[in-house]
N, C-alpha and C positions, 0 to 999 in steps of 0.2 A: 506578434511572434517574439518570445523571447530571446536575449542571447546565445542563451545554454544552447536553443532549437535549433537558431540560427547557425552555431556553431556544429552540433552534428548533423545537420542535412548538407555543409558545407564537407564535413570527414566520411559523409555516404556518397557523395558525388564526389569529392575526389578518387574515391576508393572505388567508383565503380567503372570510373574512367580509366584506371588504372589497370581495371581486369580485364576491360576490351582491350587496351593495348597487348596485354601479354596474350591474350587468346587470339589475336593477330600474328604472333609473333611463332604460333604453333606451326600454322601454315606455310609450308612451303614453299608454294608458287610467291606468295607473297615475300619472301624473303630472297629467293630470288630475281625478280622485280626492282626491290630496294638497292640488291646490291647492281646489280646492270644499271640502275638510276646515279649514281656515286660514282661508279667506273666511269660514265658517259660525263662527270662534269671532271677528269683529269684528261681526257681526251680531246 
């Protein structure tokens, strides 16, 4: 495999890690979750 390859299958997976996070980020319950998670470690 070459460089060039090696280097965009590395800008495809980052990029596609990147779109799960923000489509995590849609959901609700789940950001409520995060934030109850963050409160609980100043408590």
């Amino acid at each position: 495999m070459s460089l060039r390859a090696r280097k965009v299958l590395a800008y495809v997976a980052a990029v596609a890690v990147l779109l799960g996070v923000f489509a995590l980020y849609t959901r609700p319950e789940l950001m409520i979750t995060i934030s109850e998670q963050v409160w609980a470690c100043f408590q």
